[in-house]
PDB file of N, CA, C and O in Angstrom:
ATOM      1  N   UNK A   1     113.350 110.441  81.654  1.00  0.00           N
ATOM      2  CA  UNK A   1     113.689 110.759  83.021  1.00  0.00           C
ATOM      3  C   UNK A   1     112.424 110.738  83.885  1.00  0.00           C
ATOM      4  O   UNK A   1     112.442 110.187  84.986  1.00  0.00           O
ATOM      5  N   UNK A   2     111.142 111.431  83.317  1.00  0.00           N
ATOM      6  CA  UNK A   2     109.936 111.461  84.339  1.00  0.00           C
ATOM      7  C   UNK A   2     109.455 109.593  84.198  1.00  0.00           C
ATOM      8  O   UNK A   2     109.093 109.030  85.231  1.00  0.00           O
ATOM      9  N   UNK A   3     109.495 108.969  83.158  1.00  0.00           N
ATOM     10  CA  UNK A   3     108.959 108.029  83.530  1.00  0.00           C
ATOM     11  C   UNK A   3     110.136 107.144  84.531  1.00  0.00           C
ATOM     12  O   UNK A   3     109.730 106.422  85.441  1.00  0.00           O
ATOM     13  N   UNK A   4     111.224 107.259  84.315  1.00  0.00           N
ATOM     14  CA  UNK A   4     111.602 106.581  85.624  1.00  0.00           C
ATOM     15  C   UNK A   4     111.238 106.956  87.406  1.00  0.00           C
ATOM     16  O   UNK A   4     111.072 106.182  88.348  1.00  0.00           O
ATOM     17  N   UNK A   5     111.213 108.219  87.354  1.00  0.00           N
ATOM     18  CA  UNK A   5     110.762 109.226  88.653  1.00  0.00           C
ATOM     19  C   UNK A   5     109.468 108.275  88.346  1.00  0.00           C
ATOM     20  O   UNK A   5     109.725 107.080  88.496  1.00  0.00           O
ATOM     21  N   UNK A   6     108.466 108.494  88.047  1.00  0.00           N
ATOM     22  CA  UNK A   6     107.492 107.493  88.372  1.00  0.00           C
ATOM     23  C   UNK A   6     106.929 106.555  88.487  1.00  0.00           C
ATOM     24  O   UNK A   6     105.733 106.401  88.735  1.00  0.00           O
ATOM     25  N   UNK A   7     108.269 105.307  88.206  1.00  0.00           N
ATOM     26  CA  UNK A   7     108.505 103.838  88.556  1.00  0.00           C
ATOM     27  C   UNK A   7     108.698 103.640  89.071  1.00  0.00           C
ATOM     28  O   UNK A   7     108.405 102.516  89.478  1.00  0.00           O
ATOM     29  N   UNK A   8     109.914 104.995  90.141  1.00  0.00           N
ATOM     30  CA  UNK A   8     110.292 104.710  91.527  1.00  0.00           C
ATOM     31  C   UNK A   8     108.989 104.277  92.812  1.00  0.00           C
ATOM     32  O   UNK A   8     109.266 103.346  93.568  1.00  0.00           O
ATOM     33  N   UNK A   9     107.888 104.855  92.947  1.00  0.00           N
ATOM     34  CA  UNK A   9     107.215 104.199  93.647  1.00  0.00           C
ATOM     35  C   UNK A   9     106.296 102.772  93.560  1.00  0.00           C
ATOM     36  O   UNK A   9     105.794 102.099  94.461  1.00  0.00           O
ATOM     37  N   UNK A  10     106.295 102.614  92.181  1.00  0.00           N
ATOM     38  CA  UNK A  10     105.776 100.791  91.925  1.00  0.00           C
ATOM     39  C   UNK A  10     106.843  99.908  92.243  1.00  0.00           C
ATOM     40  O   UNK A  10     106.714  98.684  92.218  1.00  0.00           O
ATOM     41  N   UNK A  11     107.836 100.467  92.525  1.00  0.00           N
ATOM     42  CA  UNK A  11     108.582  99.112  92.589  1.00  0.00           C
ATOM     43  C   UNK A  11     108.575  98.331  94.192  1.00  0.00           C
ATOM     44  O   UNK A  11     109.267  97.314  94.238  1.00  0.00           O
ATOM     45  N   UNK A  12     107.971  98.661  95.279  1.00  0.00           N
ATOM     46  CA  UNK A  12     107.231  97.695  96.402  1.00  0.00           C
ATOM     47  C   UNK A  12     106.402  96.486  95.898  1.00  0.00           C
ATOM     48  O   UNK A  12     106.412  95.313  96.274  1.00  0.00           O
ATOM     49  N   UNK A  13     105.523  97.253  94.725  1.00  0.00           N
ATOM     50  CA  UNK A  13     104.324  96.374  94.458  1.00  0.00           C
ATOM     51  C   UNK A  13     104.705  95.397  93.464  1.00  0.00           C
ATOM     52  O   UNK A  13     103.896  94.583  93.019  1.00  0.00           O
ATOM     53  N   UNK A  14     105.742  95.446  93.156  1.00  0.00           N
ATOM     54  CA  UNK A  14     106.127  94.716  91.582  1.00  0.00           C
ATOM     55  C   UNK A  14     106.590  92.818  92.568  1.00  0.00           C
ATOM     56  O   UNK A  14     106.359  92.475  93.727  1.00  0.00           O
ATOM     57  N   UNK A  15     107.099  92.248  91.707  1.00  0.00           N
ATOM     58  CA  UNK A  15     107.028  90.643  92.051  1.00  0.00           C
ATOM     59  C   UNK A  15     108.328  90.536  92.592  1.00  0.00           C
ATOM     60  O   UNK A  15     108.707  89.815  93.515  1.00  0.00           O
ATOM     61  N   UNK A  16     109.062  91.466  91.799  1.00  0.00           N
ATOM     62  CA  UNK A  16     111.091  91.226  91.738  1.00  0.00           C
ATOM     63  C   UNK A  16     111.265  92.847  91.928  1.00  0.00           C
ATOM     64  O   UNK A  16     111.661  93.584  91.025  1.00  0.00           O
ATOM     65  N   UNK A  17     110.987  93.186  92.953  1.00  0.00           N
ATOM     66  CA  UNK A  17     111.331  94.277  93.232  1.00  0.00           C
ATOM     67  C   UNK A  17     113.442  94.816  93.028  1.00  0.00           C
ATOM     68  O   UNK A  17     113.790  95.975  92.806  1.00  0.00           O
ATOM     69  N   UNK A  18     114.134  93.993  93.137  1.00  0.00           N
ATOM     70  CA  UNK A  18     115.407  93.777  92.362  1.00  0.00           C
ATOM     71  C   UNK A  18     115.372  94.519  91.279  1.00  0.00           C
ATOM     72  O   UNK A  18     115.765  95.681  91.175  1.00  0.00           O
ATOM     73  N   UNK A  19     114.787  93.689  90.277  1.00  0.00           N
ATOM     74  CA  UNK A  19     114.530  93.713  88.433  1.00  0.00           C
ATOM     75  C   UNK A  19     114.034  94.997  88.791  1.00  0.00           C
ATOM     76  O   UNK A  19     114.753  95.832  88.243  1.00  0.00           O
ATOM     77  N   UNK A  20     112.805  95.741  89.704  1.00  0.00           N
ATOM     78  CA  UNK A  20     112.411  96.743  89.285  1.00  0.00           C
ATOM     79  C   UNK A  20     113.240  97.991  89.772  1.00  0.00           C
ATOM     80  O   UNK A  20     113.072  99.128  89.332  1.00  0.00           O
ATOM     81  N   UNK A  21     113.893  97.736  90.461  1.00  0.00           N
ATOM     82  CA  UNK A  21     114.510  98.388  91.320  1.00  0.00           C
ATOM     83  C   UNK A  21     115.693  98.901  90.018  1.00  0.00           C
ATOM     84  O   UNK A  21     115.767 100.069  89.636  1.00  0.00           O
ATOM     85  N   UNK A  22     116.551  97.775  89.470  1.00  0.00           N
ATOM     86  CA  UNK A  22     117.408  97.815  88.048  1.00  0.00           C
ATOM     87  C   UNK A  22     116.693  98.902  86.901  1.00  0.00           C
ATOM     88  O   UNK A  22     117.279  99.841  86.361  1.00  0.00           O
ATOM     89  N   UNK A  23     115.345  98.519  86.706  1.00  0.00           N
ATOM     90  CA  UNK A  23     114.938  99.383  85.952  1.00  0.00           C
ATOM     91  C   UNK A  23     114.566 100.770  86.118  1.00  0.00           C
ATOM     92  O   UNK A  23     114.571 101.579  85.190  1.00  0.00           O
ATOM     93  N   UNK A  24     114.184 101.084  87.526  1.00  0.00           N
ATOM     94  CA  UNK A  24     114.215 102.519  88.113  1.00  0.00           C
ATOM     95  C   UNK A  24     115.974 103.612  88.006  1.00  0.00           C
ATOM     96  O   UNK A  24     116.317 104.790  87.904  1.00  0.00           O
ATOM     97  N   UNK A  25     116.552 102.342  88.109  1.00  0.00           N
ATOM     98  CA  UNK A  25     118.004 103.412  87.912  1.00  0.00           C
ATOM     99  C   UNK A  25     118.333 103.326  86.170  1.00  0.00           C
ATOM    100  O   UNK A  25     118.906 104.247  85.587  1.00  0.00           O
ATOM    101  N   UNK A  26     118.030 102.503  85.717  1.00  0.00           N
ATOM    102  CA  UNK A  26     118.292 102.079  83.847  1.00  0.00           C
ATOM    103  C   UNK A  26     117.567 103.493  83.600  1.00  0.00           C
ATOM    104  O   UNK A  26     118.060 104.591  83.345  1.00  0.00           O
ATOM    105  N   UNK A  27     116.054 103.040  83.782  1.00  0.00           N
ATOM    106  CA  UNK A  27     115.522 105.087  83.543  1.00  0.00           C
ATOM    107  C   UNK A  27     115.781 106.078  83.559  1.00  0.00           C
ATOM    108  O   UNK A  27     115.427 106.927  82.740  1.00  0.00           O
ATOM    109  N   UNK A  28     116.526 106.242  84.576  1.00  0.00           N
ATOM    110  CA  UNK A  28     117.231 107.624  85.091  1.00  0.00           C
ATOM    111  C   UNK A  28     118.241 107.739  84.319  1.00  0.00           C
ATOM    112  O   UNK A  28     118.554 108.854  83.902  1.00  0.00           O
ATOM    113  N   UNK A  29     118.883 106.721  84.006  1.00  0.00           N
ATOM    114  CA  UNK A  29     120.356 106.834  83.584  1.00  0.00           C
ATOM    115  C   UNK A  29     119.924 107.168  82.296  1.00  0.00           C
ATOM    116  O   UNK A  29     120.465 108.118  81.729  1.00  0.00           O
ATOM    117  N   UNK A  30     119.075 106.565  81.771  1.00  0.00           N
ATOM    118  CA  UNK A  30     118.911 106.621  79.636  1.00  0.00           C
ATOM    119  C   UNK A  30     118.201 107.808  79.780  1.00  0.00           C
ATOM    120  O   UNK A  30     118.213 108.512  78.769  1.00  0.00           O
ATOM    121  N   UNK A  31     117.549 108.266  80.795  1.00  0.00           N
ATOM    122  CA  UNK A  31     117.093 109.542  80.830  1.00  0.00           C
ATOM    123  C   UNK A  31     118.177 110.916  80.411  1.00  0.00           C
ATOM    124  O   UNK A  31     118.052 111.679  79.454  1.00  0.00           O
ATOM    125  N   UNK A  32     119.196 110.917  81.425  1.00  0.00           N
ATOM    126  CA  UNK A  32     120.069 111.784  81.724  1.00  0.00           C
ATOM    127  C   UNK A  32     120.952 111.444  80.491  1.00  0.00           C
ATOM    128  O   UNK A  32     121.641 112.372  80.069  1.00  0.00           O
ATOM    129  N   UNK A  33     121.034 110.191  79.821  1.00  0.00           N
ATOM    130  CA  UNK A  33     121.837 110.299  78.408  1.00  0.00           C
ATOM    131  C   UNK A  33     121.051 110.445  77.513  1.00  0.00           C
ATOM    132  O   UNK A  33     121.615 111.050  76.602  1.00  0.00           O
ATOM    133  N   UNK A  34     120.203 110.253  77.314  1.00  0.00           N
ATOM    134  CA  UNK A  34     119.163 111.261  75.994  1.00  0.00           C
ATOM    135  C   UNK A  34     118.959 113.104  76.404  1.00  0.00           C
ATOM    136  O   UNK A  34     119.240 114.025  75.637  1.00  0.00           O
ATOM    137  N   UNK A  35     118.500 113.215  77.564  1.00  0.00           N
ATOM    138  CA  UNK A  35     119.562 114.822  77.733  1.00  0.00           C
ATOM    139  C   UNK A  35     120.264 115.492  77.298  1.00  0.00           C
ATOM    140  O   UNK A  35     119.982 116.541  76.719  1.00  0.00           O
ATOM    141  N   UNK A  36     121.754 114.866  77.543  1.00  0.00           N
ATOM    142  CA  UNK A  36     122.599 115.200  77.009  1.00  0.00           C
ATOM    143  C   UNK A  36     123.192 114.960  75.796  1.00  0.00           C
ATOM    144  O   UNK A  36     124.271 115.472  75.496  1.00  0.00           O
ATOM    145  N   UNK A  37     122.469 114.093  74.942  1.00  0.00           N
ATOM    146  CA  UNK A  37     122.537 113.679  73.171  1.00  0.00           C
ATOM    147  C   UNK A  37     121.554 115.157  73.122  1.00  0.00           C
ATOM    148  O   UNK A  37     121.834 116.046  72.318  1.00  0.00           O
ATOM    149  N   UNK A  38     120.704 115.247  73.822  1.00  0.00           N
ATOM    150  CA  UNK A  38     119.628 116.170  72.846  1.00  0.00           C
ATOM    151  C   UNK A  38     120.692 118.058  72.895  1.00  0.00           C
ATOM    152  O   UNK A  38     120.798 118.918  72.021  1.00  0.00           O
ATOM    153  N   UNK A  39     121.174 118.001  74.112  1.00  0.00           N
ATOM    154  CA  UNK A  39     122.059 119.100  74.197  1.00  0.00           C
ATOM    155  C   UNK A  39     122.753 119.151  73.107  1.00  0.00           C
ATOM    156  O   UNK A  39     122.648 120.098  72.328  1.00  0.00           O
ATOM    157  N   UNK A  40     123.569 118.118  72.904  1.00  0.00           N
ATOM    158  CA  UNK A  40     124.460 118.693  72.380  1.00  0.00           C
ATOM    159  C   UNK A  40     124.253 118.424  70.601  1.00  0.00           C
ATOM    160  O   UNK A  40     125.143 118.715  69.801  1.00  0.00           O
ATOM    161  N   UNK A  41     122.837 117.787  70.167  1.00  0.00           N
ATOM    162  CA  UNK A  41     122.770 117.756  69.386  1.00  0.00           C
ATOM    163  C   UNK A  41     122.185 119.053  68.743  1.00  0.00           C
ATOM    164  O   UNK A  41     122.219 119.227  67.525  1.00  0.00           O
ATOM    165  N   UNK A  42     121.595 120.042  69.694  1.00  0.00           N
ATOM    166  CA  UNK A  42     120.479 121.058  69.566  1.00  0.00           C
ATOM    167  C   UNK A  42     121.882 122.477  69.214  1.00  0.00           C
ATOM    168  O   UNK A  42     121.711 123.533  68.606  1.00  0.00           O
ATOM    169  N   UNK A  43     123.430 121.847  69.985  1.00  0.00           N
ATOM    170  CA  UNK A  43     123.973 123.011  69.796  1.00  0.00           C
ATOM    171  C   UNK A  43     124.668 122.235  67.891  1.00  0.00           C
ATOM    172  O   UNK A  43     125.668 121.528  68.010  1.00  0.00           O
ATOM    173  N   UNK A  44     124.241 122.377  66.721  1.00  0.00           N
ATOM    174  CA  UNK A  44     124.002 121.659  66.041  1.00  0.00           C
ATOM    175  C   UNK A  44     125.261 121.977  64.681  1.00  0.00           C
ATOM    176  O   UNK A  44     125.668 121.364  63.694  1.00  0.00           O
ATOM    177  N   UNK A  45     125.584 123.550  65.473  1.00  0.00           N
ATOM    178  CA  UNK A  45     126.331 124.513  64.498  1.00  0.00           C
ATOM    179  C   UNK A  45     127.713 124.393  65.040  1.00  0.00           C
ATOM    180  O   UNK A  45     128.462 125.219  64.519  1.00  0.00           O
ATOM    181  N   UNK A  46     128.213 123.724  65.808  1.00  0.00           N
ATOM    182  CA  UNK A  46     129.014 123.811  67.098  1.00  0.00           C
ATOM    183  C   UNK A  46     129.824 121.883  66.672  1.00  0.00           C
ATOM    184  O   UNK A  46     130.955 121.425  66.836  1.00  0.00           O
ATOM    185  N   UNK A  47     128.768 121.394  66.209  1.00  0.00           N
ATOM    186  CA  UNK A  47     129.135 120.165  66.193  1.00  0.00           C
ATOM    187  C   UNK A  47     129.268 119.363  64.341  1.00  0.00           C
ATOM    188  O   UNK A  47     129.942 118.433  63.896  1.00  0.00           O
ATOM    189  N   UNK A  48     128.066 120.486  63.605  1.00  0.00           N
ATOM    190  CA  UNK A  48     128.732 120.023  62.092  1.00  0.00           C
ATOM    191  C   UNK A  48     128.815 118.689  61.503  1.00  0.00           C
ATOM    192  O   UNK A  48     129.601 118.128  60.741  1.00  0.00           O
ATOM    193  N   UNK A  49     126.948 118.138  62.561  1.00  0.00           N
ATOM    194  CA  UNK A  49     126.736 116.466  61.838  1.00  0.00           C
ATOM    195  C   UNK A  49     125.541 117.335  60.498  1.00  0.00           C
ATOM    196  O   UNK A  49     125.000 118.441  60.455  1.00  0.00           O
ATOM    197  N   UNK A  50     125.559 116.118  59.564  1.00  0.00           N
ATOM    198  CA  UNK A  50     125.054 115.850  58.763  1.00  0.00           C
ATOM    199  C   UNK A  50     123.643 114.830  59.285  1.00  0.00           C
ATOM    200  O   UNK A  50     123.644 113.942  60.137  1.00  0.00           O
ATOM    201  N   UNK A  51     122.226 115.450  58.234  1.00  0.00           N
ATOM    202  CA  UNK A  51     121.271 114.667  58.514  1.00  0.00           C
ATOM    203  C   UNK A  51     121.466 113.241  59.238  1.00  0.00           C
ATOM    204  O   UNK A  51     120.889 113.019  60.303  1.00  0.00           O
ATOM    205  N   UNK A  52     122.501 112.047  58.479  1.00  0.00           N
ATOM    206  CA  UNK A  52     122.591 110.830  58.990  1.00  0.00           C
ATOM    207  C   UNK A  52     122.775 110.515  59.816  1.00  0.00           C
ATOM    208  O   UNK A  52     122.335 109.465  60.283  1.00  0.00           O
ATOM    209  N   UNK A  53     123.769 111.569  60.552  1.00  0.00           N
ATOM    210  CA  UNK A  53     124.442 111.313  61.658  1.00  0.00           C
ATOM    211  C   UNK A  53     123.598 111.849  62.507  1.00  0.00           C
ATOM    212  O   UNK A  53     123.376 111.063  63.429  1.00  0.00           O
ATOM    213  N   UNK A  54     123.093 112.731  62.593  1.00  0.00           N
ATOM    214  CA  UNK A  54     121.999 113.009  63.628  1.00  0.00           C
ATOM    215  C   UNK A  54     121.023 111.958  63.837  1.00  0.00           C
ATOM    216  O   UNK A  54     120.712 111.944  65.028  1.00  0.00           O
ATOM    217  N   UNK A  55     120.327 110.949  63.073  1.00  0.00           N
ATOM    218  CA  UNK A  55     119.714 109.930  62.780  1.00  0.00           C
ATOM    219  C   UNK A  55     120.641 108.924  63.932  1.00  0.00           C
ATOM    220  O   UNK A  55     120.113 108.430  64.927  1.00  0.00           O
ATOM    221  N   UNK A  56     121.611 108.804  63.694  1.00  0.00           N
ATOM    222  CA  UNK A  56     122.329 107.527  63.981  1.00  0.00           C
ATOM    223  C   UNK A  56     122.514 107.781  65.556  1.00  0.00           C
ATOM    224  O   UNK A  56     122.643 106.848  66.349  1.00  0.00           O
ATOM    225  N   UNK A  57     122.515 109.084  65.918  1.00  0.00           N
ATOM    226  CA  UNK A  57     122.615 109.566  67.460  1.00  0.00           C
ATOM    227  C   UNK A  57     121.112 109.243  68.014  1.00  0.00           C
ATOM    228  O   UNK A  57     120.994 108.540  69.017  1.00  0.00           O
ATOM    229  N   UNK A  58     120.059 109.727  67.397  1.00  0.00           N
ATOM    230  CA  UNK A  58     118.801 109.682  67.876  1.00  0.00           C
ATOM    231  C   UNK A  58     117.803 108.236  68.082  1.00  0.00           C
ATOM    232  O   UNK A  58     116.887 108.015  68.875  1.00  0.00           O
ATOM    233  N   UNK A  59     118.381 107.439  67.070  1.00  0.00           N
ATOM    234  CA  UNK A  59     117.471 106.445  66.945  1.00  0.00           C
ATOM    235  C   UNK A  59     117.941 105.348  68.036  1.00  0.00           C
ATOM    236  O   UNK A  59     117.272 104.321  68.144  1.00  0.00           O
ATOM    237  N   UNK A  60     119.142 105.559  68.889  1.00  0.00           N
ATOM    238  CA  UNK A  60     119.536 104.389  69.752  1.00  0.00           C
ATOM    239  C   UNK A  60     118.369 104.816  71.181  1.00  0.00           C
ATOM    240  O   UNK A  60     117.677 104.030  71.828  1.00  0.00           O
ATOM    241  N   UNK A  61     118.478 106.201  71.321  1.00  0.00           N
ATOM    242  CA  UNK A  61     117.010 106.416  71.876  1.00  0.00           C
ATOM    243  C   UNK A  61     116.028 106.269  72.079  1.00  0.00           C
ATOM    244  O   UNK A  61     115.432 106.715  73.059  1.00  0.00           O
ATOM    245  N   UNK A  62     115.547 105.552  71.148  1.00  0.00           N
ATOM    246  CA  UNK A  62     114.231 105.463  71.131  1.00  0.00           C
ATOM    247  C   UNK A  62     113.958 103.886  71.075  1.00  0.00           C
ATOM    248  O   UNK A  62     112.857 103.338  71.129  1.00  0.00           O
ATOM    249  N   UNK A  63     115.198 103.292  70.956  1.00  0.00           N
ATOM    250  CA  UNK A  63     115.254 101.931  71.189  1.00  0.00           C
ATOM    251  C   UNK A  63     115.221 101.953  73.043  1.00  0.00           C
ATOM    252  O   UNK A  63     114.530 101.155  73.676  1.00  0.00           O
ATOM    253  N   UNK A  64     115.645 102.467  73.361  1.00  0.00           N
ATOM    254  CA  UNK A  64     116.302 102.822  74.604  1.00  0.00           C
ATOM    255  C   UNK A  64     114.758 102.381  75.836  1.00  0.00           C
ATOM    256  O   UNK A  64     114.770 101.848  76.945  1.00  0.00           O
ATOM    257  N   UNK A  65     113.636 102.885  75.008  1.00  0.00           N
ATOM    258  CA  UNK A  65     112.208 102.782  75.130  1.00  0.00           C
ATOM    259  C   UNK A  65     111.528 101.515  75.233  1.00  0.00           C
ATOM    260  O   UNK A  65     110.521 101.240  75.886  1.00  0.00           O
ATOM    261  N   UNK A  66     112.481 100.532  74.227  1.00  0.00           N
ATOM    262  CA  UNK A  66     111.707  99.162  74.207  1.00  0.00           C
ATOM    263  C   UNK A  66     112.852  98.942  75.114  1.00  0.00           C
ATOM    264  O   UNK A  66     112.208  99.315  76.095  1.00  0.00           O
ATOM    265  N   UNK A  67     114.198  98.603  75.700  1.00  0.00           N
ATOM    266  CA  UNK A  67     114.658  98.064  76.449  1.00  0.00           C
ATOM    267  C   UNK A  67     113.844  98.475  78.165  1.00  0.00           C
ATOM    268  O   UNK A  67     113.748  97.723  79.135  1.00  0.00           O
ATOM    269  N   UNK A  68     113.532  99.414  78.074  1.00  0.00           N
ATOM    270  CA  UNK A  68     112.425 100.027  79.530  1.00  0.00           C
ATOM    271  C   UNK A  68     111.560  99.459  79.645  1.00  0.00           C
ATOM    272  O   UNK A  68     111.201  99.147  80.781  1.00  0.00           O
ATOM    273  N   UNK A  69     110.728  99.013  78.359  1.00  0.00           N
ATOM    274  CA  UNK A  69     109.606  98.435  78.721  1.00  0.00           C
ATOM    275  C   UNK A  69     109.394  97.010  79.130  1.00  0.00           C
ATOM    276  O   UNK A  69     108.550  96.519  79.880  1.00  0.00           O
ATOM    277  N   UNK A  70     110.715  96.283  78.210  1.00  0.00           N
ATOM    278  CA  UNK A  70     110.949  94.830  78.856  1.00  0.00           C
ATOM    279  C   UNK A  70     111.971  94.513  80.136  1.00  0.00           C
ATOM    280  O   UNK A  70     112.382  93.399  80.462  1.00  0.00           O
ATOM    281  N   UNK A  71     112.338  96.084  80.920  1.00  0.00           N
ATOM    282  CA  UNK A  71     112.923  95.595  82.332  1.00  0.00           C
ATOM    283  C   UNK A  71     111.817  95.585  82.908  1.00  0.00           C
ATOM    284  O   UNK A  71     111.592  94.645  83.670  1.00  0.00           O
ATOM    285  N   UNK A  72     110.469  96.961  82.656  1.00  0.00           N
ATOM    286  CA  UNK A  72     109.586  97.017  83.752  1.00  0.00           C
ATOM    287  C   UNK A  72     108.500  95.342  84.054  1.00  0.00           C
ATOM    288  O   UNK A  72     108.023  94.880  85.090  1.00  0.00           O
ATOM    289  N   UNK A  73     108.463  94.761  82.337  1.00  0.00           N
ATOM    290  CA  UNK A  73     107.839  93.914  82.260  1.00  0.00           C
ATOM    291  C   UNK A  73     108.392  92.728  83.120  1.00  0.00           C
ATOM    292  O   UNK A  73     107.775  92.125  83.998  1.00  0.00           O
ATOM    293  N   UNK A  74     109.755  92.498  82.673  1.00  0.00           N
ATOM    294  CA  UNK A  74     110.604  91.673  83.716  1.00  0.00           C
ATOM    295  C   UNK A  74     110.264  91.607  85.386  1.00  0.00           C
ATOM    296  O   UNK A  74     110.168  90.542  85.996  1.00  0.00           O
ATOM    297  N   UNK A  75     110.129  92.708  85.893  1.00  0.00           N
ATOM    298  CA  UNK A  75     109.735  93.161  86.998  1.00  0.00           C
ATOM    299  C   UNK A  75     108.355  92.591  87.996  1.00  0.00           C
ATOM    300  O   UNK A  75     108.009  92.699  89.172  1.00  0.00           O
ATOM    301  N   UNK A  76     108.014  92.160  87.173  1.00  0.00           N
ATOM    302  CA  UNK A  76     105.904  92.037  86.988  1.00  0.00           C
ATOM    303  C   UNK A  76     106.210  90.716  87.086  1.00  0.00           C
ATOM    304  O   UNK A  76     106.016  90.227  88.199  1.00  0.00           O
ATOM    305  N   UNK A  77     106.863  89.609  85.776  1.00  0.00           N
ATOM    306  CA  UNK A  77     106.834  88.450  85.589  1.00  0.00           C
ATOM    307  C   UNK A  77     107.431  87.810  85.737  1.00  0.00           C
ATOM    308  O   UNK A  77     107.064  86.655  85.521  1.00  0.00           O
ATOM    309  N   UNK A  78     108.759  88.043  86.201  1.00  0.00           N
ATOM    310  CA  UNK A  78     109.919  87.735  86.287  1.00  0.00           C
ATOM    311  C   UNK A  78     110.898  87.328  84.759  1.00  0.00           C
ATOM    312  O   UNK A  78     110.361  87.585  83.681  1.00  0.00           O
ATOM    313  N   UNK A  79     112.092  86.801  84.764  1.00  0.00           N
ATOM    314  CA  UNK A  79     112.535  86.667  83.662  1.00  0.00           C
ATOM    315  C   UNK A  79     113.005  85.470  83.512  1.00  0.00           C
ATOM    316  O   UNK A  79     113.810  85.311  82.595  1.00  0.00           O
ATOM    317  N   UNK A  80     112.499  83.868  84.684  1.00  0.00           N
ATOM    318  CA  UNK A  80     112.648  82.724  84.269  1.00  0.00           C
ATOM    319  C   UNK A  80     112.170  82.208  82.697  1.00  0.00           C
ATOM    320  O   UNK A  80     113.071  81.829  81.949  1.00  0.00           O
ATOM    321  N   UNK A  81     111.581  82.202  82.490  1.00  0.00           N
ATOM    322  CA  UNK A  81     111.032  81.698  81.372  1.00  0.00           C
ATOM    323  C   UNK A  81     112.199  81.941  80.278  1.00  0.00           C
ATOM    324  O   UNK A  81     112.664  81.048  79.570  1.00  0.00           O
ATOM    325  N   UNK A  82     112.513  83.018  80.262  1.00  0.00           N
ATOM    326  CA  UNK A  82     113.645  84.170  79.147  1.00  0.00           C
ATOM    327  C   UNK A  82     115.180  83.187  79.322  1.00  0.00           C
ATOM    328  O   UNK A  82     116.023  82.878  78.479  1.00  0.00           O
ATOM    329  N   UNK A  83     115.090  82.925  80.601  1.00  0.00           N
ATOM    330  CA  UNK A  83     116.702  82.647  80.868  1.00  0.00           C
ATOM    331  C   UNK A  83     116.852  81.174  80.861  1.00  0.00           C
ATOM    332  O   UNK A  83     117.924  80.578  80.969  1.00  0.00           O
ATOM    333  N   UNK A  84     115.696  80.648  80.726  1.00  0.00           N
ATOM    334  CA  UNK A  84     115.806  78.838  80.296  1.00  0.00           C
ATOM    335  C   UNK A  84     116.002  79.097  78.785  1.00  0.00           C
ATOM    336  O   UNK A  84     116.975  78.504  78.319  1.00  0.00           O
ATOM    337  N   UNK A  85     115.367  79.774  78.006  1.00  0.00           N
ATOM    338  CA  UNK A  85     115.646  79.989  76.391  1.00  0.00           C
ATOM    339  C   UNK A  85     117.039  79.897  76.104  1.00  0.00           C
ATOM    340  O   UNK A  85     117.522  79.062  75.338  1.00  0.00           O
ATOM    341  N   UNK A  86     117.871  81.025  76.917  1.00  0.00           N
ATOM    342  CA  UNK A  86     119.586  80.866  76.536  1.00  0.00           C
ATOM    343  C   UNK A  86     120.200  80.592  77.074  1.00  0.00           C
ATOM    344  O   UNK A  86     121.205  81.298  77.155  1.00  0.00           O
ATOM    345  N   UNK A  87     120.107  79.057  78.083  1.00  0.00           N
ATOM    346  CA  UNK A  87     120.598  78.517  78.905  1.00  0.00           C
ATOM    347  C   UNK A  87     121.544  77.890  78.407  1.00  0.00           C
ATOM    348  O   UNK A  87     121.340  77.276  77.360  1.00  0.00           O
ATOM    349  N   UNK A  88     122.968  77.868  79.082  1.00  0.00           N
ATOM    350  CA  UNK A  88     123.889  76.987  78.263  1.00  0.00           C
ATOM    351  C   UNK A  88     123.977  75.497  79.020  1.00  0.00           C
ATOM    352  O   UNK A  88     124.279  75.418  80.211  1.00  0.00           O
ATOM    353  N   UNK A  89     123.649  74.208  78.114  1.00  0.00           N
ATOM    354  CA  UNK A  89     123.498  72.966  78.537  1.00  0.00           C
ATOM    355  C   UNK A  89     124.979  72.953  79.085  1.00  0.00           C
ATOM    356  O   UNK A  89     126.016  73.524  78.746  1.00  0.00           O
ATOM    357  N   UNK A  90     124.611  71.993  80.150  1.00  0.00           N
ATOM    358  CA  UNK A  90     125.806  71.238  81.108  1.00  0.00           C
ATOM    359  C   UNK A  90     126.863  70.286  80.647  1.00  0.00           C
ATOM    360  O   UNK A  90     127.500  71.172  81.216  1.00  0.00           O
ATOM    361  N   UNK A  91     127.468  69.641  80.325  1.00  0.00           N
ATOM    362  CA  UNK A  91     128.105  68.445  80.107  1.00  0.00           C
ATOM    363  C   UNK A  91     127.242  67.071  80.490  1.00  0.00           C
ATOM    364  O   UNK A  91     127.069  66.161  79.680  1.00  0.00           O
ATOM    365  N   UNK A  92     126.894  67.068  81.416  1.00  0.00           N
ATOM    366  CA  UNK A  92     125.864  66.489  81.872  1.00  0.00           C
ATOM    367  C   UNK A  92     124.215  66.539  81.033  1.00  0.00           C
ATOM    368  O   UNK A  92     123.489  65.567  81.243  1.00  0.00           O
ATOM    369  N   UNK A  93     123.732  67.559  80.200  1.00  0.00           N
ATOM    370  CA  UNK A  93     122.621  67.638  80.013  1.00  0.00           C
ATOM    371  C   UNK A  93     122.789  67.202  78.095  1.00  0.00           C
ATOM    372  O   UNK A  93     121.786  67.155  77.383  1.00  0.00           O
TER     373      UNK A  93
END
């Protein structure tokens, strides 16, 4: 959550202020849902997961981290390069 609050002001300076703009609300949002995983994982007696399953709640989190870092990067460089990779050829091409 704080690192999105403090993306909100780079995003003037960024290239695709759009893309960064996407990633300032993506922050907030994976912010406010790791929050509330951590709530309700913390009330722990209430809910009656097992080690794994606590695992299986936590670790999409922290993925959650590398998807942030390649919107902010997106932002900077744009994401042409990315979107010729899975371009679907034309009939024509």
């Amino acid at each position: 959550m704080t690192s999105g609050l403090l993306w909100g002001p780079c995003i003037p300076q960024t290239k695709y202020p759009r893309i960064a703009l996407s990633a300032h609300m993506n922050m907030l949002q994976h912010g406010l849902m790791s929050i509330a995983a951590g709530i309700l994982l913390r009330q722990g007696e209430l809910m009656g997961l097992e080690k794994w399953q606590v695992f299986a709640v936590v670790l999409p989190h922290y993925y959650v981290w590398f998807l942030d870092a390649v919107m902010i990067a997106n932002s900077w460089w744009g994401t042409n390069k990315m979107l010729t990779l899975v371009r679907i050829p034309e009939c024509g091409d």
